[in-house]
C-alpha positions in Angstrom: 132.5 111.4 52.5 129.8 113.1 50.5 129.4 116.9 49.9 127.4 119.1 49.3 128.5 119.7 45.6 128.2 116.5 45.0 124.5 116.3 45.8 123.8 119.4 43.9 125.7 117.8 40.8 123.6 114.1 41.0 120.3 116.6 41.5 121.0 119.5 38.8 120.7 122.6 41.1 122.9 124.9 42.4 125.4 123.8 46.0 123.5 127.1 47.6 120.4 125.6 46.8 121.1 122.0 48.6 122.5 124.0 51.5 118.8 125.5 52.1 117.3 122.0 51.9 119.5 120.5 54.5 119.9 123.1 56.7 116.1 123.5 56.9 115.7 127.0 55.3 114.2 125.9 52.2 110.6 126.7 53.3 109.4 129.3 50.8 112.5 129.8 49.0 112.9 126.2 47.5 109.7 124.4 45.5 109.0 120.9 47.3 109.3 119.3 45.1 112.7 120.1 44.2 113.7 120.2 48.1 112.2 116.6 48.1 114.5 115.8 45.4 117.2 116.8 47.2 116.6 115.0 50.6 116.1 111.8 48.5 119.5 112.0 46.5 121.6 113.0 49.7 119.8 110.1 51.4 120.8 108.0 48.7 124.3 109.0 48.5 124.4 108.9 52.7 125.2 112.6 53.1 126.3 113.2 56.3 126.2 117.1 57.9 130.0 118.1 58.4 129.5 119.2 62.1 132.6 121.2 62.3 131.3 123.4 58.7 128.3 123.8 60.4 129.2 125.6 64.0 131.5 127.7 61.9 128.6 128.9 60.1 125.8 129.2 63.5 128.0 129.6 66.0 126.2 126.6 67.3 128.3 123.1 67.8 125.2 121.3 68.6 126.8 119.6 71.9 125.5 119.4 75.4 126.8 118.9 78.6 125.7 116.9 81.0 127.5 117.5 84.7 126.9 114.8 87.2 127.6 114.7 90.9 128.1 111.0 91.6 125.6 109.8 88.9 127.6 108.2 86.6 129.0 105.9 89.5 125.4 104.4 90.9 123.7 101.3 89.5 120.6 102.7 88.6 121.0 106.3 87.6 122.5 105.4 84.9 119.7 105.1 82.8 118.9 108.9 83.3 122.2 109.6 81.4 121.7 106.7 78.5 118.0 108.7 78.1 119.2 111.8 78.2 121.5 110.5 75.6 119.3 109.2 73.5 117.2 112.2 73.5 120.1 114.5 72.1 121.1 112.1 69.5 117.4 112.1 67.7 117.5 116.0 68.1 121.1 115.9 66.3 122.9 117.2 69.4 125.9 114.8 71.1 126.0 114.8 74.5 129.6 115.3 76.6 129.3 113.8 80.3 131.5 115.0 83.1 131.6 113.5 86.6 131.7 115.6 89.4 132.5 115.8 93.2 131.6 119.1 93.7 133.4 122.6 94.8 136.2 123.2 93.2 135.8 120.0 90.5 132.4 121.3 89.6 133.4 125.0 88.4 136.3 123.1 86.6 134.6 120.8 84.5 132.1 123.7 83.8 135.3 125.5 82.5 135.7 122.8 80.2 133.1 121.9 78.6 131.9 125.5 77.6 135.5 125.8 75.6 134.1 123.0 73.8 131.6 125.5 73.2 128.5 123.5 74.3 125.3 125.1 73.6 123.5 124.1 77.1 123.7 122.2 80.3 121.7 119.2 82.2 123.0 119.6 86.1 122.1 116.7 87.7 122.1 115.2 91.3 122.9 112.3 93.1 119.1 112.4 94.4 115.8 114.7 94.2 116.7 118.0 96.3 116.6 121.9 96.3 120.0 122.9 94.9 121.7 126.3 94.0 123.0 126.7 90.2 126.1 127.4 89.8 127.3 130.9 88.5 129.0 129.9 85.6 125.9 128.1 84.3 123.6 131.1 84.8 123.5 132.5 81.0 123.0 129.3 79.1 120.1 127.4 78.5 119.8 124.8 81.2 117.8 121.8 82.7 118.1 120.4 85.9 118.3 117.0 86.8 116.6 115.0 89.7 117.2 118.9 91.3 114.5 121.1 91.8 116.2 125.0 91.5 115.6 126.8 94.6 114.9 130.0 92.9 112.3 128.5 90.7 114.4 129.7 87.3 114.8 126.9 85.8 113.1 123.9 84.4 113.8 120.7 85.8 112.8 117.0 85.5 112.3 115.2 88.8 110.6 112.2 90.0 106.8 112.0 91.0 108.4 111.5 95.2 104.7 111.3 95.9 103.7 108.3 93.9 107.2 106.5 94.7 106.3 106.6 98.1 102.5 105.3 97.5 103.3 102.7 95.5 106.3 101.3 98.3 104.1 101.6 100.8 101.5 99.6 99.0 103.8 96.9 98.2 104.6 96.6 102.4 101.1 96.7 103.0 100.0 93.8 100.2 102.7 91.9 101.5 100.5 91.7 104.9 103.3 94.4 106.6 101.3 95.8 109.9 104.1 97.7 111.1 106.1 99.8 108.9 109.0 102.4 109.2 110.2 104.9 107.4 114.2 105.8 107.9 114.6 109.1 106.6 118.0 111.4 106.5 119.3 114.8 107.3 120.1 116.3 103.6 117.0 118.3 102.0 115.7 116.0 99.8 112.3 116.8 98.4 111.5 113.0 99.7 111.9 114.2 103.0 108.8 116.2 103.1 105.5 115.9 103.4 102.8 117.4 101.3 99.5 118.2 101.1 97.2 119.2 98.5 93.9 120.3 98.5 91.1 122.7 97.6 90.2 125.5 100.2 87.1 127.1 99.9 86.6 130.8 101.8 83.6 131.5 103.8 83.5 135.6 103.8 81.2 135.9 106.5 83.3 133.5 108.9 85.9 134.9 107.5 87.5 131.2 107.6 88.6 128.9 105.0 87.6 125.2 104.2 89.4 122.2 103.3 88.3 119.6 100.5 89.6 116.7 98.6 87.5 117.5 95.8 87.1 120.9 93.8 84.1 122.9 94.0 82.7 125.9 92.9 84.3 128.8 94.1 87.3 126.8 95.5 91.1 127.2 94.8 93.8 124.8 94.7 96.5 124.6 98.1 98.9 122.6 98.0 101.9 123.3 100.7 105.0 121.3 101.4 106.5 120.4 104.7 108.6 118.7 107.1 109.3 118.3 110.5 112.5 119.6 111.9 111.7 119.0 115.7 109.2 116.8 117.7 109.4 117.6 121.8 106.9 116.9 124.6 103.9 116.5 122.4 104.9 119.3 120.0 106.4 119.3 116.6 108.4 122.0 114.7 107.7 121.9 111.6 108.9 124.4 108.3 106.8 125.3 105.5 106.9 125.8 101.8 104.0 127.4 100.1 103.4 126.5 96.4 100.3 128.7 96.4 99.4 131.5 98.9 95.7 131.7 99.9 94.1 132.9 102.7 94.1 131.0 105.9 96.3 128.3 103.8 98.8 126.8 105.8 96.7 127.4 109.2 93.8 125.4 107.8 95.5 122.6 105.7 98.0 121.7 108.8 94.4 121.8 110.7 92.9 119.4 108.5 96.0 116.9 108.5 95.3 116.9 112.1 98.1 119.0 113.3 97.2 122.7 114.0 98.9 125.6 114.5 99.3 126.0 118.6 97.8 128.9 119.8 95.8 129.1 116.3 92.3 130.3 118.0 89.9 129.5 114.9 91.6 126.6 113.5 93.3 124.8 116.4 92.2 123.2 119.3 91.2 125.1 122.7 92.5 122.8 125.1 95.6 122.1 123.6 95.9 125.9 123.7 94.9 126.6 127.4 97.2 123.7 128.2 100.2 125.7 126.6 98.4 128.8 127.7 99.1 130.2 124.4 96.1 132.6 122.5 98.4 133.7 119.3 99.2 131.2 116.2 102.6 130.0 116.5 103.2 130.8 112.8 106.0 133.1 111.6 107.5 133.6 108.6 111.0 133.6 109.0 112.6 133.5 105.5 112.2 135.6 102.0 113.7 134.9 99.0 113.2 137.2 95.9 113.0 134.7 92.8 111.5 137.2 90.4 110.7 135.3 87.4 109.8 138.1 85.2 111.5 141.5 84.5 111.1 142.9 88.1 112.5 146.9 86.8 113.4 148.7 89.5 113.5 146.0 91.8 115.8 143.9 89.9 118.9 144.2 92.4 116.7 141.7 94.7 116.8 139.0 92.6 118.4 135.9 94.3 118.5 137.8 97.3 117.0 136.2 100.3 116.3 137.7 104.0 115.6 135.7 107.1 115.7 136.6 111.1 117.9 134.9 113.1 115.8 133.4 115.8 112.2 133.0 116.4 111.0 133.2 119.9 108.3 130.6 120.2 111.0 128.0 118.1 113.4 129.3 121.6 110.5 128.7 123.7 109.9 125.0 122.7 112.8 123.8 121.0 115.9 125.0 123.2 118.7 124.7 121.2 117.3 125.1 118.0 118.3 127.3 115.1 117.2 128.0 112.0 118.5 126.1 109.0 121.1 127.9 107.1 120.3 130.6 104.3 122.9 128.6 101.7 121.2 125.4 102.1 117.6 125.6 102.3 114.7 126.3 100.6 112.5 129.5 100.4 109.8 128.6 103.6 107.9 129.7 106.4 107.2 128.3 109.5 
């Protein structure tokens, strides 16, 4: 294997100065054209980095680990590992994948791959969802997976849910489909819910906000997510996620999908309301979470920390039976 000395002995300069070309420090402190010189005779000679030499001298081993839950075992995700793959390799990191089951099989793969010292982590799921990171994976450098972090902390890569659904409807529909249904599951997938997106545009005399597909002077973007956890007698219960918070938002963009709030006396529908004989919005907002992306000081012990009531009365009224989804398992909302 060639070395380092013997680069610096074909090039006649000094072994420290072939260490700053290939390690990238040579900028300023090495002329170019004697750094050029260099990268030409190791590439000549096929010098190859000793990885070992060189996380002895960073403290970095250049390794990643990727933890699957159930990935590696479907047909088609594979490809999400092979490109994740290939993505370390022209970045000079290697990539060390672990199959998971979750619980207890989960924190002890973790364990091992950071005493192979990894540098970071890609979590990945079996499918597109909210999930909670793991503890031991809180101080490194991670990137989530076809997972979207329910704190909002972390960056992830996820599929455009939206689009996927278009475009598979639009196949149904060009293959002269008239009737088409949609079989859905219980597990909170983002594919689950519904969105809509917008522009809503304030009136300040009114008081009152409007909806529009378009964007417009004045106007700000809405979108909110959402999906239906009940449907009784005409009425559906539905939770909400809000991705931006302006006035009047959810109220008038559930209005303009053509499902107001009941009771909702300037953006609902009168007779629905006399019918029910309800004159206050059946909106609450059941559920904080403290995500806190910045430095929050003094208010730093909330971080993570997430508050929600345990009943709401018109949910009780309508929906006998019903409880709220579980604090563990569900994302930050309102309803």
């Amino acid at each position: 294997m060639t070395t380092m000395k013997e680069v610096a002995e074909r090039t006649g300069v000094s072994v420290s100065t072939v260490s700053l070309v290939l390690n990238d420090r040579d900028e300023g402190r090495v002329k170019p054209a004697i750094a050029e010189q260099v990268r030409a005779t190791a590439k000549r000679l096929g010098y190859r980095p000793n990885p070992l030499a060189r996380s002895l001298r960073t403290s970095k081993t250049r390794i990643l680990g990727f933890i699957s839950e159930g990935i590696a075992a479907t047909p088609y995700a594979g490809g999400i590992i092979l490109g994740a793959q290939d993505a370390a390799s022209k970045l000079g990191y290697m990539l060390l994948t672990v199959n998971t089951d979750g619980n207890s099989d989960e924190a002890r793969e973790i364990a091992t791959l950071k005493r192979y010292g990894v540098d970071g982590f890609l979590y990945a799921k079996m499918s597109n969802r909210f999930t909670d990171v793991p503890k031991p994976l809180h101080d490194y450098p991670l990137v989530l997976v076809d997972a979207t972090d329910r704190t909002g902390r972390y960056a992830s890569i996820e599929p455009d849910e939206t689009l996927i659904g278009y475009d598979a409807t639009k196949r149904l529909i060009d293959a002269c489909c008239a009737s088409i249904a949609y079989i859905g599951c219980s597990e909170p997938m983002l594919a689950q819910q519904g969105r809509l997106e917008g522009y809503l545009f304030k009136d300040a005399v009114k008081n009152q906000v409007y909806v529009t597909k378009k964007p417009q002077p004045g106007a700000k973007t809405a979108v909110t997510e959402y999906r239906t956890l009940q449907s009784r007698r005409g009425l559906s219960l539905v939770e909400c996620r809000l991705l931006t918070g302006r006035t009047h938002q959810i109220r008038a963009q559930m209005a303009a999908a053509g499902c107001p709030l009941l009771g909702d006396g300037k953006y609902g529908r009168e007779r629905i309301n006399r019918t029910y004989g309800e004159t206050g919005q059946m909106l609450y907002s059941y559920k904080l979470t403290f995500t806190l992306p910045t430095d929050a000081g003094i208010l730093e012990y909330l971080r993570g920390q997430t508050f929600q009531v345990p009943q709401v009365a018109f949910a009780e009224k309508y929906f006998p039976g019903f409880t709220l989804p579980d604090v563990e398992s569900e994302p930050k909302t309102e309803t």
